[in-house]
N, CA, C and O atoms as a GROMACS GRO file, in nm:
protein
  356
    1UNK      N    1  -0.540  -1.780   2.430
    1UNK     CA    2  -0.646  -1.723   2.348
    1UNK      C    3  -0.636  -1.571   2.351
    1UNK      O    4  -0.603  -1.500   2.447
    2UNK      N    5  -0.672  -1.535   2.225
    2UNK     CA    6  -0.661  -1.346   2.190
    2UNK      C    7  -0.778  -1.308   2.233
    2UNK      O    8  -0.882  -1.364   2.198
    3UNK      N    9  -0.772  -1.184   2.335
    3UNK     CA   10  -0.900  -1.132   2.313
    3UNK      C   11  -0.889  -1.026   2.125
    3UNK      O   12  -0.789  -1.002   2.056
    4UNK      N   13  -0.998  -0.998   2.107
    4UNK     CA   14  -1.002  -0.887   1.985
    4UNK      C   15  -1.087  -0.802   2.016
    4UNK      O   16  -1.166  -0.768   1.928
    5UNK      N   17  -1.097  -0.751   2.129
    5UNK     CA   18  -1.184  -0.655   2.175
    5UNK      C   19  -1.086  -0.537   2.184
    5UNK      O   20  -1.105  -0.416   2.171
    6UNK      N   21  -0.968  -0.612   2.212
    6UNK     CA   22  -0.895  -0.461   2.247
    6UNK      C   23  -0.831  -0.438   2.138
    6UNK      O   24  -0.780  -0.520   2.062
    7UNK      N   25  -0.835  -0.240   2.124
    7UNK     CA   26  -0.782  -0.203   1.967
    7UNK      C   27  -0.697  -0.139   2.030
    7UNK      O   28  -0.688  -0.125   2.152
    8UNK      N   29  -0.606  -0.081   1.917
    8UNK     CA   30  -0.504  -0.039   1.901
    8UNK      C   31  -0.536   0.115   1.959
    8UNK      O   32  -0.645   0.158   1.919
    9UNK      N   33  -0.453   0.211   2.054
    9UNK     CA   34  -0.508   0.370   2.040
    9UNK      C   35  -0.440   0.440   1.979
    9UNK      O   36  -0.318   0.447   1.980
   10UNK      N   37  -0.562   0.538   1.881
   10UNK     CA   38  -0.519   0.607   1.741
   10UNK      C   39  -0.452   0.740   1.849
   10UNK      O   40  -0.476   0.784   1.962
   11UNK      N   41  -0.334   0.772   1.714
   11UNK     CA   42  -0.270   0.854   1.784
   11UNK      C   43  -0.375   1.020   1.775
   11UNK      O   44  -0.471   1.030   1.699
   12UNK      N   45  -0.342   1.102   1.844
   12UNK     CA   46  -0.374   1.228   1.864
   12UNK      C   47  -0.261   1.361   1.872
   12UNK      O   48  -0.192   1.382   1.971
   13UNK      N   49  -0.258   1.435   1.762
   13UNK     CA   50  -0.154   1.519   1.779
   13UNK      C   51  -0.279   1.678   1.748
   13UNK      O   52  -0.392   1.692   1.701
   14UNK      N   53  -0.166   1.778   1.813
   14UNK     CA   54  -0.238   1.908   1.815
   14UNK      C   55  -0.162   2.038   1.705
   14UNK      O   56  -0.041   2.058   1.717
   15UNK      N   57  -0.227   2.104   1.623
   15UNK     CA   58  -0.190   2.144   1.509
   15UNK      C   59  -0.255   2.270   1.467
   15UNK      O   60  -0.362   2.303   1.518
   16UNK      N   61  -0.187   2.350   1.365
   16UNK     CA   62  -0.234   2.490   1.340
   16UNK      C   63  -0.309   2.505   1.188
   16UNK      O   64  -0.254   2.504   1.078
   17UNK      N   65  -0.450   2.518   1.219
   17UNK     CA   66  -0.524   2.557   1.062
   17UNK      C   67  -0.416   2.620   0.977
   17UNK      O   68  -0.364   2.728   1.006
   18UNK      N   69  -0.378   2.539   0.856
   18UNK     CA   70  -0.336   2.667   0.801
   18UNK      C   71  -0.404   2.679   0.639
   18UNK      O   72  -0.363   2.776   0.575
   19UNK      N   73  -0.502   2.591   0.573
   19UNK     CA   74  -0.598   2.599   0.479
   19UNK      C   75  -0.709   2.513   0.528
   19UNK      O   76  -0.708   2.408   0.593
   20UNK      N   77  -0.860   2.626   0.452
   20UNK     CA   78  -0.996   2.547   0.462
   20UNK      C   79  -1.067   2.550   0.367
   20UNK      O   80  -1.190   2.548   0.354
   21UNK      N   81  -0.965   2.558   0.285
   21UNK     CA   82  -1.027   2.628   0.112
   21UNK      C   83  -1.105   2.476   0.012
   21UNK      O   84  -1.156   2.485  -0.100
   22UNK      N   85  -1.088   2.322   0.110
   22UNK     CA   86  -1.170   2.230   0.049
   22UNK      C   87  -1.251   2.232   0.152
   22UNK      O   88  -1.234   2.282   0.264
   23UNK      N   89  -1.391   2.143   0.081
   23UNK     CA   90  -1.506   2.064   0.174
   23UNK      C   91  -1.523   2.021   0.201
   23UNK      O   92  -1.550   1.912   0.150
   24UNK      N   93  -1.534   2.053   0.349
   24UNK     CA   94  -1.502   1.944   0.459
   24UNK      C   95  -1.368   1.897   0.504
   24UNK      O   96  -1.366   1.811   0.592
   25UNK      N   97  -1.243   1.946   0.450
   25UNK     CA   98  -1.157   1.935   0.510
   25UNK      C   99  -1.049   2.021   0.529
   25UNK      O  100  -1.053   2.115   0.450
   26UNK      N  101  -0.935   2.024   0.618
   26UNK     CA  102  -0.841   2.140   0.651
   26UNK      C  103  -0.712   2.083   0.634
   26UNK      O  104  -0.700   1.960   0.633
   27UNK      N  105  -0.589   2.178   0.614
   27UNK     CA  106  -0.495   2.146   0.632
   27UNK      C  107  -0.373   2.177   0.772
   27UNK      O  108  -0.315   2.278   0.812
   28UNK      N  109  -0.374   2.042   0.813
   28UNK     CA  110  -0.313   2.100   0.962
   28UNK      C  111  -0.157   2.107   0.981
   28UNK      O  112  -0.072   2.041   0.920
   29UNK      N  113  -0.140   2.192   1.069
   29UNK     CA  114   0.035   2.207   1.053
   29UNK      C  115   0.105   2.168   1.150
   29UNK      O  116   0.138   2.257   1.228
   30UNK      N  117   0.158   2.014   1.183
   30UNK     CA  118   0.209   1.988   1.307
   30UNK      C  119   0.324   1.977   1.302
   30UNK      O  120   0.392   1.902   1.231
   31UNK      N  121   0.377   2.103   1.432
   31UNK     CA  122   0.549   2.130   1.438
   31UNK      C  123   0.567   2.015   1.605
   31UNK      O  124   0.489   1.998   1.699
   32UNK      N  125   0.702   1.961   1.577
   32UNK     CA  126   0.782   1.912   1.678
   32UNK      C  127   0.917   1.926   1.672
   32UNK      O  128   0.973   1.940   1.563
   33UNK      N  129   0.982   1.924   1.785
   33UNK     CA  130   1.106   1.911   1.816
   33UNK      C  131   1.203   1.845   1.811
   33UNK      O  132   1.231   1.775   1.908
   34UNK      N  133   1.247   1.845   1.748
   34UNK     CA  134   1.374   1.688   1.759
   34UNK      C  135   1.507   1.722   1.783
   34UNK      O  136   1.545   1.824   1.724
   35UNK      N  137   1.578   1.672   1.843
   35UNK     CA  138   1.735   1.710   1.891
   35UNK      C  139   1.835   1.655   1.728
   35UNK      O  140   1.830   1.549   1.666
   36UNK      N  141   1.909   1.768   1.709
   36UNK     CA  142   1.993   1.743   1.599
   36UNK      C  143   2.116   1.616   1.634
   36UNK      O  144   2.194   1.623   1.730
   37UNK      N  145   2.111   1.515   1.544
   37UNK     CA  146   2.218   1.378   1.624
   37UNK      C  147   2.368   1.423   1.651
   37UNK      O  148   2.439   1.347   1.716
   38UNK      N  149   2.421   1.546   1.602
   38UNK     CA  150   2.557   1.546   1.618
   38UNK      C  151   2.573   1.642   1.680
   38UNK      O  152   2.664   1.642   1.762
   39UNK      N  153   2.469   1.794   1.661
   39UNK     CA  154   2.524   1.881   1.731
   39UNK      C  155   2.395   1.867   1.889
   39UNK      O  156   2.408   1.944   1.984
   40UNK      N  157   2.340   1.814   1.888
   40UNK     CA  158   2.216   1.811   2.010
   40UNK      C  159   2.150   1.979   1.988
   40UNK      O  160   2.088   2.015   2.089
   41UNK      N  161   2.153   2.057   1.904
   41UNK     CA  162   2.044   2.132   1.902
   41UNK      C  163   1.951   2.144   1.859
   41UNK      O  164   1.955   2.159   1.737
   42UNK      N  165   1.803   2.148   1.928
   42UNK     CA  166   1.671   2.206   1.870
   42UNK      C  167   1.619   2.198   1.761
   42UNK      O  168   1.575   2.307   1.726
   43UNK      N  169   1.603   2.119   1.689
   43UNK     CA  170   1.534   2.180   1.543
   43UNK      C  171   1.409   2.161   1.522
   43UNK      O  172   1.369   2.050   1.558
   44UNK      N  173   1.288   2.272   1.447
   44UNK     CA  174   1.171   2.214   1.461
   44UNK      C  175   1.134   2.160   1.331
   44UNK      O  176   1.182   2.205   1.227
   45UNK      N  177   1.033   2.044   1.335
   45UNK     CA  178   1.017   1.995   1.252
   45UNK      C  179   0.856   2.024   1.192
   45UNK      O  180   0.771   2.090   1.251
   46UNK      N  181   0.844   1.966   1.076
   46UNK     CA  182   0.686   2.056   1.044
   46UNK      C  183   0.615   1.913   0.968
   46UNK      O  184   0.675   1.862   0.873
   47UNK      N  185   0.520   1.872   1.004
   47UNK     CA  186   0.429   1.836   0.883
   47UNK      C  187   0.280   1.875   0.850
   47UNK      O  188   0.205   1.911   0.941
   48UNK      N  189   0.245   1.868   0.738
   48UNK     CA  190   0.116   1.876   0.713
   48UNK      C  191   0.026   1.759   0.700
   48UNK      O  192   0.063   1.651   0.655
   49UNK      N  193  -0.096   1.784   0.743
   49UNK     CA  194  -0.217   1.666   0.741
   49UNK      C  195  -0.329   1.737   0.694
   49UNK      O  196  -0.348   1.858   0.713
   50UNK      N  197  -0.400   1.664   0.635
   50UNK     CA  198  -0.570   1.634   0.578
   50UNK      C  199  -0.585   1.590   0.678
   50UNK      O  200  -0.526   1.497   0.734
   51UNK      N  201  -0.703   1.684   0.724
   51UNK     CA  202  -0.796   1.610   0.805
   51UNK      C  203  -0.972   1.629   0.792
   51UNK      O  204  -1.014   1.729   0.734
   52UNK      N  205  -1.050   1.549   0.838
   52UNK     CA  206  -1.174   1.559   0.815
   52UNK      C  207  -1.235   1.677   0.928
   52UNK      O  208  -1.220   1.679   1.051
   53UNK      N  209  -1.299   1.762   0.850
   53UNK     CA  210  -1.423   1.871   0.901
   53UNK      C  211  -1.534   1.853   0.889
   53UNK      O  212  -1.597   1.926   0.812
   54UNK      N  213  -1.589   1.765   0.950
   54UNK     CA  214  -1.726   1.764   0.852
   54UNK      C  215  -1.804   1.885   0.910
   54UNK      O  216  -1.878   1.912   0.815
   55UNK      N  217  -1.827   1.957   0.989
   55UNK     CA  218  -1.920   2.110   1.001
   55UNK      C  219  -1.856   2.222   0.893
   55UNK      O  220  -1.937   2.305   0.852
   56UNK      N  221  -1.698   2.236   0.836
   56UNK     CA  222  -1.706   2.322   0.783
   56UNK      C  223  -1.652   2.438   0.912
   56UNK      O  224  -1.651   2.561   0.898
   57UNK      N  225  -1.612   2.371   1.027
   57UNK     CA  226  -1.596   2.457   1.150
   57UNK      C  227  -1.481   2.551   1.181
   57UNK      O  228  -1.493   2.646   1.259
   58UNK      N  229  -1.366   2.521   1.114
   58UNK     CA  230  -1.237   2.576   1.151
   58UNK      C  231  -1.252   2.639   1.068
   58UNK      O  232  -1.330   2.628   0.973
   59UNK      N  233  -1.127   2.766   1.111
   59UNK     CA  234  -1.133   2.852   0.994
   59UNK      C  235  -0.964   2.890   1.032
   59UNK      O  236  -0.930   2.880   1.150
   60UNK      N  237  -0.868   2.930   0.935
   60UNK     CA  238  -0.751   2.954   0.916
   60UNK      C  239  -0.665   2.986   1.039
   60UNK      O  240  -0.681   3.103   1.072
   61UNK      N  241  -0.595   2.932   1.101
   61UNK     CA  242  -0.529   3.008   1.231
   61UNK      C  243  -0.558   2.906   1.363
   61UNK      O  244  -0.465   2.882   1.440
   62UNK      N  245  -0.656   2.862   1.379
   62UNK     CA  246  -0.722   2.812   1.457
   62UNK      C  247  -0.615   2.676   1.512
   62UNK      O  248  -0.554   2.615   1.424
   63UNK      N  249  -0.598   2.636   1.649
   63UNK     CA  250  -0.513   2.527   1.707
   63UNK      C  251  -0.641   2.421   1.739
   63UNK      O  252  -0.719   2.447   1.831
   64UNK      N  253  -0.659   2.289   1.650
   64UNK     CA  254  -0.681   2.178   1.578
   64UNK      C  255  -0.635   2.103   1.688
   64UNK      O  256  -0.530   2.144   1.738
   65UNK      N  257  -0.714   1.952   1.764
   65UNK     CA  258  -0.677   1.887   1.810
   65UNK      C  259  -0.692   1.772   1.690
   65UNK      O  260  -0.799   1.788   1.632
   66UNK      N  261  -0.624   1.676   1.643
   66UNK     CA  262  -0.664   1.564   1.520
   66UNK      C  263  -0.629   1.419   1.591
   66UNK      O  264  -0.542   1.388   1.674
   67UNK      N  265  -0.729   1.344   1.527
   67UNK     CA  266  -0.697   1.180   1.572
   67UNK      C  267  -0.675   1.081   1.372
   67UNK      O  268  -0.683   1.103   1.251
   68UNK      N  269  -0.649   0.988   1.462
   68UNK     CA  270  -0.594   0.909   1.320
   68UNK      C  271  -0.723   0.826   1.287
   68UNK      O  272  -0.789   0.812   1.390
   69UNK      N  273  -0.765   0.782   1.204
   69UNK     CA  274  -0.871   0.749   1.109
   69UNK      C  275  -0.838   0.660   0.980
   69UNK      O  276  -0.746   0.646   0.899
   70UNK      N  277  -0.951   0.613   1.005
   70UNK     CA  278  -0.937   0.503   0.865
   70UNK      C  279  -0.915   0.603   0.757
   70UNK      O  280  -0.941   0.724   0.760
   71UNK      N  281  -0.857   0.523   0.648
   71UNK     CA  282  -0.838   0.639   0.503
   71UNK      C  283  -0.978   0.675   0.450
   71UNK      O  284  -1.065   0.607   0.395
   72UNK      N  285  -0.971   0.813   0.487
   72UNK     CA  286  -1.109   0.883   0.383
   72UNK      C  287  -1.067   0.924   0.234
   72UNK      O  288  -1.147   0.990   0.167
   73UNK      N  289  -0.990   0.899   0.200
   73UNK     CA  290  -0.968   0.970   0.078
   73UNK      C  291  -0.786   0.930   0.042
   73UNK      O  292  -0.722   0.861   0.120
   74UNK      N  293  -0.733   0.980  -0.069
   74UNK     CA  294  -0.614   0.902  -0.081
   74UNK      C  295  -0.533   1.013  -0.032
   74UNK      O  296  -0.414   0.995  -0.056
   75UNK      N  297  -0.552   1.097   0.014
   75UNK     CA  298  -0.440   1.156   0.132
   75UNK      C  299  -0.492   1.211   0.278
   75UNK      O  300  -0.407   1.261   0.351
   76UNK      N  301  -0.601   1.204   0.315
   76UNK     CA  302  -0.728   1.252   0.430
   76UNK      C  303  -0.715   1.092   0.552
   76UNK      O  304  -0.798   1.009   0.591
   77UNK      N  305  -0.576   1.113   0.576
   77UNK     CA  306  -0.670   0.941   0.707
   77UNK      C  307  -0.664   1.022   0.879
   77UNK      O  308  -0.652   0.960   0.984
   78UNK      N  309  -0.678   1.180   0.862
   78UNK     CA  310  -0.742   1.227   0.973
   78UNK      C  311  -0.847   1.317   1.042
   78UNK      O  312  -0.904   1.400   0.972
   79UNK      N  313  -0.881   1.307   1.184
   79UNK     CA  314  -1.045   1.396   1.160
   79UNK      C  315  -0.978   1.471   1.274
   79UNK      O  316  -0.874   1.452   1.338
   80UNK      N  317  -1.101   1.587   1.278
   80UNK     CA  318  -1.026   1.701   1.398
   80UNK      C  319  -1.140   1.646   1.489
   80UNK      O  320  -1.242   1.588   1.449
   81UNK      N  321  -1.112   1.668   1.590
   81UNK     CA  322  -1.189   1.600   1.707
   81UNK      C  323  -1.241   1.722   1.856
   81UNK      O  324  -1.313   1.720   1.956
   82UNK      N  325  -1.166   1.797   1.797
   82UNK     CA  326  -1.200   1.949   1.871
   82UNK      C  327  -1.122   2.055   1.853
   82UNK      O  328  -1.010   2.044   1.803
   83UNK      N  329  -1.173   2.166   1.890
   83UNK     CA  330  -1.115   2.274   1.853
   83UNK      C  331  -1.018   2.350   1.952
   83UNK      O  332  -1.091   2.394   2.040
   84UNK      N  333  -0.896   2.383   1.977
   84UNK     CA  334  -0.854   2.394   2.104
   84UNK      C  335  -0.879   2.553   2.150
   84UNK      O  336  -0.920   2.611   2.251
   85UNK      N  337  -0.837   2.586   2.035
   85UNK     CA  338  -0.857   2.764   2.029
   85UNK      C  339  -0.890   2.819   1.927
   85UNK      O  340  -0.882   2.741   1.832
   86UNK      N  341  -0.928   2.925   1.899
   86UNK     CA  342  -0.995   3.002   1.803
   86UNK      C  343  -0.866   3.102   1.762
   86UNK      O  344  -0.780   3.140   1.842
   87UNK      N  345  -0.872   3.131   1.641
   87UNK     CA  346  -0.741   3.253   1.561
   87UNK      C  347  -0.801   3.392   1.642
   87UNK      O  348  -0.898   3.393   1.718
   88UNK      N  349  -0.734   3.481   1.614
   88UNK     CA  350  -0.778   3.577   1.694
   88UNK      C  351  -0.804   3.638   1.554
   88UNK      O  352  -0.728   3.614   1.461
   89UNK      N  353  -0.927   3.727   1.540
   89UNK     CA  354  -0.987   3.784   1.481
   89UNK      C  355  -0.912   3.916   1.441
   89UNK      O  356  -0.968   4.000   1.370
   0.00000   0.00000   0.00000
């Protein structure tokens, strides 16, 4: 017998404001690393995410902690969940 109590854990990645120009939401910029397959060097990799703001809180610059989320919208299936640091003024 299944339990169904236990869920799945949404992933969490950490990311750089880089638009807040919609409402209620930001665009986040998450870079990683990946080893190149032939030569093994470094390369960074970049994507962008929608994510949900609902205060309106971040503002451009700012390092974004985000979790994964049901789809809010047809490109938005993430929310920021705290703020790690503030842009420097």
């Amino acid at each position: 017998m299944t339990d169904n109590k236990t869920e799945k854990a949404l992933r969490t990645v950490e990311g750089r404001v880089v638009s807040n120009k919609m409402d209620k939401t930001v665009t986040v910029l998450v870079e990683r690393q990946v080893k190149h397959a032939l030569y093994g060097k470094y390369i960074r990799r970049s994507t962008k995410l929608h994510a949900h703001d609902a205060e309106n809180a971040c503002k451009e610059g700012d390092i974004v902690r985000v979790k994964e989320i049901a789809p809010l919208s047809k490109t938005k299936n993430w929310s920021v969940v705290e703020i790690v640091s503030r842009a420097a003024e």
